[in-house]
C-alpha positions as CSV (number, residue, x, y, z in Angstrom):
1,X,27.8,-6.3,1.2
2,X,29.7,-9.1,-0.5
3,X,27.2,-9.9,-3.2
4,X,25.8,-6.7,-5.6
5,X,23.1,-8.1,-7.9
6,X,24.1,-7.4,-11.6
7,X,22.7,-3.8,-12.7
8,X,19.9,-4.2,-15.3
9,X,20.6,-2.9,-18.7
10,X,20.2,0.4,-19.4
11,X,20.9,1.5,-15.9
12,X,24.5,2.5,-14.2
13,X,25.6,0.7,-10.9
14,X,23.8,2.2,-7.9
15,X,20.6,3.6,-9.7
16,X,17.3,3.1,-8.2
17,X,15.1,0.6,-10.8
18,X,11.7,2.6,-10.1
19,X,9.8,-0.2,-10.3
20,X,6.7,1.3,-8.7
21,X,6.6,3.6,-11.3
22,X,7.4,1.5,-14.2
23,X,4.8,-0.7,-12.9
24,X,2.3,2.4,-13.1
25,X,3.4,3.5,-15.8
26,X,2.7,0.2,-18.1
27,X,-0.7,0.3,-16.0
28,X,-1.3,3.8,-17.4
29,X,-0.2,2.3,-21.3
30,X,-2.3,-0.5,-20.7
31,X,-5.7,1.8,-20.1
32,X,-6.1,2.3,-16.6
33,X,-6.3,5.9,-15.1
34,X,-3.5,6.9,-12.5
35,X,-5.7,9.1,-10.5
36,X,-2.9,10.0,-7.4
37,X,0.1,8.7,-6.1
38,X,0.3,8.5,-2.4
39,X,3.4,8.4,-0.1
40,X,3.0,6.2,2.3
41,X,5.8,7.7,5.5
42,X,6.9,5.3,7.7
43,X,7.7,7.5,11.0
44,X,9.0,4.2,12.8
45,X,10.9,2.7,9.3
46,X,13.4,-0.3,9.6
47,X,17.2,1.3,9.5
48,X,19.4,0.5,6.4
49,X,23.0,0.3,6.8
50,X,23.6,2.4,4.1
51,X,26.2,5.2,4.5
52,X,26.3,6.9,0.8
53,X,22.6,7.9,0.5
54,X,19.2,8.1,3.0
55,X,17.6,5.8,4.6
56,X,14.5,4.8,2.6
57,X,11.7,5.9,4.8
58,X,8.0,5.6,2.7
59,X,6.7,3.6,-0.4
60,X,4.6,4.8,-3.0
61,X,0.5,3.8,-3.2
62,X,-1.6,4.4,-6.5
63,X,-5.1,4.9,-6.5
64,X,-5.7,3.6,-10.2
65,X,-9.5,3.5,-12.2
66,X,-10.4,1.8,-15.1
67,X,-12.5,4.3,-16.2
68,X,-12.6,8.1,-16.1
69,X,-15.8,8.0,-13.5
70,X,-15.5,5.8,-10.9
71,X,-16.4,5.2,-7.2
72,X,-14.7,7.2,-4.6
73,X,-16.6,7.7,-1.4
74,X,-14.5,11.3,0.0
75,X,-16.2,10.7,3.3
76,X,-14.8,7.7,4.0
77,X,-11.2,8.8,3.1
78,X,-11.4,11.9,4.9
79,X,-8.9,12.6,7.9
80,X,-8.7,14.5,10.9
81,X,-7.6,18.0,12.1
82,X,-7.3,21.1,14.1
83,X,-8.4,23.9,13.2
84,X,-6.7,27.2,14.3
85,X,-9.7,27.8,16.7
86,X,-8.3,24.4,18.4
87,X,-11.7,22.7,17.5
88,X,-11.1,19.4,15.5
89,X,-13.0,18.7,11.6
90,X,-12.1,16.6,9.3
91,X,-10.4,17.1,5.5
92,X,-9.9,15.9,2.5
93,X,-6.9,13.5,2.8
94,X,-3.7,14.5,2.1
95,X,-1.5,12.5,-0.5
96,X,0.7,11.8,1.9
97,X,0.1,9.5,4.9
98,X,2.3,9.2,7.9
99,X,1.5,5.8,9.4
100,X,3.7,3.6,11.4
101,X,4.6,0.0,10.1
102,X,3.4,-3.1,12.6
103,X,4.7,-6.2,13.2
104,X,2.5,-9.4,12.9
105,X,3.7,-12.6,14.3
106,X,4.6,-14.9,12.2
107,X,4.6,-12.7,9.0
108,X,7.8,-11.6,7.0
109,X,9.0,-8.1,7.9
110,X,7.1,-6.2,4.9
111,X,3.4,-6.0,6.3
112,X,1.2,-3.9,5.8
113,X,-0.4,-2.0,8.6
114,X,-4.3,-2.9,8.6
115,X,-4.3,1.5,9.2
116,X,-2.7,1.9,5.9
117,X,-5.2,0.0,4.2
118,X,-8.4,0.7,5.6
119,X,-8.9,4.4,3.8
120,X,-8.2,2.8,0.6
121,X,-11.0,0.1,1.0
122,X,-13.7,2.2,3.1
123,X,-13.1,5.2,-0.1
124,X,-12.8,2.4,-3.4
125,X,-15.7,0.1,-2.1
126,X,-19.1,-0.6,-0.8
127,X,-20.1,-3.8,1.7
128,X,-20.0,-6.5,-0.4
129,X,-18.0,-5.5,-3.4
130,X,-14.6,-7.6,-4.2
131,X,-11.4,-6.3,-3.1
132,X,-8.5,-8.0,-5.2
133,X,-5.0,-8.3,-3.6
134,X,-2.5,-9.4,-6.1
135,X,0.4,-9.6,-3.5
136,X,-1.4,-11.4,-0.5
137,X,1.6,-11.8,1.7
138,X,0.1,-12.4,4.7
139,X,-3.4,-11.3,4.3
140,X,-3.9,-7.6,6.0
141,X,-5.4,-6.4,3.0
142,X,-8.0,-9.5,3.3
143,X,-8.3,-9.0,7.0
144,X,-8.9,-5.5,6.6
145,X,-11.4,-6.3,3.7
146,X,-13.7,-9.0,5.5
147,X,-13.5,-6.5,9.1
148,X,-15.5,-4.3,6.3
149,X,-17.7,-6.4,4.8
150,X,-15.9,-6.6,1.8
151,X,-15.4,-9.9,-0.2
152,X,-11.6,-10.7,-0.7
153,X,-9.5,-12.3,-3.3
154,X,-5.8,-12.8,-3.0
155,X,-2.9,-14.0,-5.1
156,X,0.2,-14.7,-4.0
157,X,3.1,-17.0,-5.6
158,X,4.8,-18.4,-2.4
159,X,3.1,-21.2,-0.7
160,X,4.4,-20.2,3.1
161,X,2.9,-17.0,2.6
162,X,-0.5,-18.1,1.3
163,X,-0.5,-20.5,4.0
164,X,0.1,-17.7,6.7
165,X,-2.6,-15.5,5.0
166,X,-5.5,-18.8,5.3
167,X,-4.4,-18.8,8.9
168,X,-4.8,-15.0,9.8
169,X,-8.2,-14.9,8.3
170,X,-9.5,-18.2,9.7
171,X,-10.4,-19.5,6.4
């Protein structure tokens, strides 16, 4: 690498920033409830030519409320497996969800899998709620959200992405 971005103050060249969890965190200090994080596993991940720690291979989802009771539909979150009979059920999902990344055409190389969103929006809403994507990128979370019924907003800062996003979901 020929180019290190200068370290943020209070940290030491090399440390991770945490912004996931400094995000969550001001989320928590702001009022909302931090009900679970989830580890989202990327079996498939993109390498890293890093050679002095491992290759990064999940991210971190939060389910967030804004108030102590809220909607969560287990059902619809619920995941499969065997039993030791060999019979399959389903369970309560797990906090931590192995799912492999997939490329869209035309869209940057940080999508999200319409598999990795789905649980979230079939668990958080009913048909016709809003489901509010403040990163749109290019739209999965909306394509996801309309495929269930769901009405979609999305936010997202730069205009090639936005523009991608109107295309993927026809609008």
């Amino acid at each position: 690498m020929d180019y290190r971005a200068p370290t943020p103050p209070g940290l030491k060249p090399k440390d991770l920033i945490g912004i996931p969890w400094k995000i969550a965190f001001a989320l928590q200090a702001d009022g909302w409830y931090l009900r679970s994080d989830i580890i989202w596993n990327k079996p498939n991940c993109q390498p890293e030519s890093v050679r002095d720690r491992p290759t990064r291979a999940h991210e971190y989802i939060f389910l967030f409320s804004k108030s102590e009771h809220y909607f969560y539909r287990t059902e619809a979150a619920k995941e499969p497996t065997a039993s030791s009979n060999g019979k399959g059920g389903l369970r309560n999902r797990r906090s931590v969800w192995s799912i492999n990344t997939e490329a869209f055409p035309e869209a940057h190389f940080a999508t999200f899998p319409p598999s990795l969103v789905r649980p979230a929006i079939l668990a958080g809403t009913e048909p016709s709620d809003f489901v509010l994507d403040p990163f749109l990128g290019s739209g999965t979370v909306g394509q996801v959200a309309v495929e269930e019924e769901r009405r979609f907003v999305g936010i997202e800062l730069k205009p090639e992405y936005a523009e991608l996003a109107v295309r993927r979901l026809g609008w």
